[in-house]
C-alpha positions as CSV (number, residue, x, y, z in Angstrom):
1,X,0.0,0.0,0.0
2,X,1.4,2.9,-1.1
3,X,0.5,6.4,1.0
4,X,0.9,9.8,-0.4
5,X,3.4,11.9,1.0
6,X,2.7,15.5,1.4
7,X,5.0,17.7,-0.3
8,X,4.0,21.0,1.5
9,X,7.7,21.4,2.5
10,X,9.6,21.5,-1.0
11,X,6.3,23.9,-2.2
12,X,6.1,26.0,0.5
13,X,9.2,25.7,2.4
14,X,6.9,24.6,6.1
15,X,8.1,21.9,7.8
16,X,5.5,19.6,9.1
17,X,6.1,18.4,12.6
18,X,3.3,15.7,13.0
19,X,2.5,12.6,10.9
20,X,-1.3,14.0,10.3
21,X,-1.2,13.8,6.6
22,X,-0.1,10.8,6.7
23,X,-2.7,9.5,9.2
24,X,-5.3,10.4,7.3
25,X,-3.8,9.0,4.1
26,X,-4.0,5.6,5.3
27,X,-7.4,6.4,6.7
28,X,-8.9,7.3,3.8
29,X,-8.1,3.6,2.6
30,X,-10.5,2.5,4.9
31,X,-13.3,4.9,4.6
32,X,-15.8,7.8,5.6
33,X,-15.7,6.6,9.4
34,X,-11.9,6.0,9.5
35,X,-11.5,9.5,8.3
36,X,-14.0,10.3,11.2
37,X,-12.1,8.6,13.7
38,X,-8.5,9.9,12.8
39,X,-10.1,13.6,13.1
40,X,-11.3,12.5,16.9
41,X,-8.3,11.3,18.0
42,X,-6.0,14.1,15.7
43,X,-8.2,16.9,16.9
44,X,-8.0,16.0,20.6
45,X,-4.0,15.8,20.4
46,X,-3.8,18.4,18.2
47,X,-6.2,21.0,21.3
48,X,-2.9,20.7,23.3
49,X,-0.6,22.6,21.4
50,X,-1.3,25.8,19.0
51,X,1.5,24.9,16.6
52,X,-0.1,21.4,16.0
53,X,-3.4,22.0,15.8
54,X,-2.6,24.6,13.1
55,X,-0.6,22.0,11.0
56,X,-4.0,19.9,11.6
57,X,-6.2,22.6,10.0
58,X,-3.8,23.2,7.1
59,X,-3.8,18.8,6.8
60,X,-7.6,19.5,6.5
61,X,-7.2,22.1,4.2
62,X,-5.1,20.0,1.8
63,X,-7.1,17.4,1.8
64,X,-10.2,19.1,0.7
65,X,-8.4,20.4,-2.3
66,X,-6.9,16.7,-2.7
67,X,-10.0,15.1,-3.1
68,X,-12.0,17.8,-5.1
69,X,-14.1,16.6,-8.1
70,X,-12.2,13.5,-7.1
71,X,-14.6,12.1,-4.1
72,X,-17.9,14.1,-3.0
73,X,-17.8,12.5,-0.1
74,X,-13.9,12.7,1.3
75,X,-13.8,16.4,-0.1
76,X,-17.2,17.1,1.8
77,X,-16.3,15.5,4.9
78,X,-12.7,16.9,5.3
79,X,-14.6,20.7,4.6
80,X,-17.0,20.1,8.0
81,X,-13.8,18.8,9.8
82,X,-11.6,21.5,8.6
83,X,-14.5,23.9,9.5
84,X,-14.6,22.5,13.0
85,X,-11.1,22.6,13.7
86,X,-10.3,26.2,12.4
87,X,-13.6,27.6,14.1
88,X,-11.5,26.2,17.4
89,X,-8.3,27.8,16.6
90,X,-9.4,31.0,15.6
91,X,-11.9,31.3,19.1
92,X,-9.6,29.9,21.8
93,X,-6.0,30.8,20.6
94,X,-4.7,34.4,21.3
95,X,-1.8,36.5,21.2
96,X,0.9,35.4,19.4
97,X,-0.9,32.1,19.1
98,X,-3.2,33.2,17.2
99,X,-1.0,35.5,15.4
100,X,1.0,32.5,14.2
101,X,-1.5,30.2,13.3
102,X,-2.4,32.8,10.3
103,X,0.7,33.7,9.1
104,X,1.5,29.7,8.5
105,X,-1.9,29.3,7.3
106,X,-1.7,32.0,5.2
C-alpha cells in the first residue's frame, strides 16, 4: 500500500512536525468513518498545542483540495472537519498564538 506523502515542505518551504497527513492517508483507505475517527483522536492531540493543531487545520485544508471533483464524499467531509477545527483555533487561541497560526496558514 502505497501512501501519499505531502510535499508541502519542497512547495512551500513549512516543515510539518506531526505525521497527520499521513494518518489520514492511510485512513482514507479504509473509509468515511476511518476518516472520522482519525479527526477525533488528531483533533483532541492536536487541542494541546497551538502549533499542531494549526498544521492539523492546514492537513484539512489539503485534503479538501486533494479530493475535489475526485470524491464528493472525502472532499465534503474533510470541509466540515476543517470547519470544526479552524472555528477552534481562531476562538480559543490568542496573542501570538493566534498571530501565528495565520501567518502559517496563510
Amino acid at each position: 500500500m502505497r501512501i501519499e506523502d505531502w510535499n508541502i515542505e519542497a512547495m512551500t518551504g513549512y516543515k510539518p512536525i506531526t505525521t497527520f497527513y499521513t494518518d489520514f492517508s492511510i485512513a482514507e483507505r479504509f473509509g468515511v468513518d476511518a476518516i472520522k475517527d482519525t479527526f477525533k483522536n488528531g483533533f483532541k492531540y492536536a487541542k494541546t498545542n497551538y502549533k499542531v493543531l494549526t498544521e492539523f487545520v492546514m492537513v484539512l485544508n489539503w485534503k479538501i483540495w486533494r479530493w475535489y471533483e475526485k470524491n464528493n464524499a472525502f472532499c465534503t467531509l474533510y470541509n466540515t472537519l476543517w470547519e470544526t477545527a479552524d472555528a477552534y483555533a481562531c476562538e480559543h487561541l490568542k496573542g501570538e498564538e493566534l498571530r501565528y497560526f495565520y501567518k502559517t496558514t496563510d
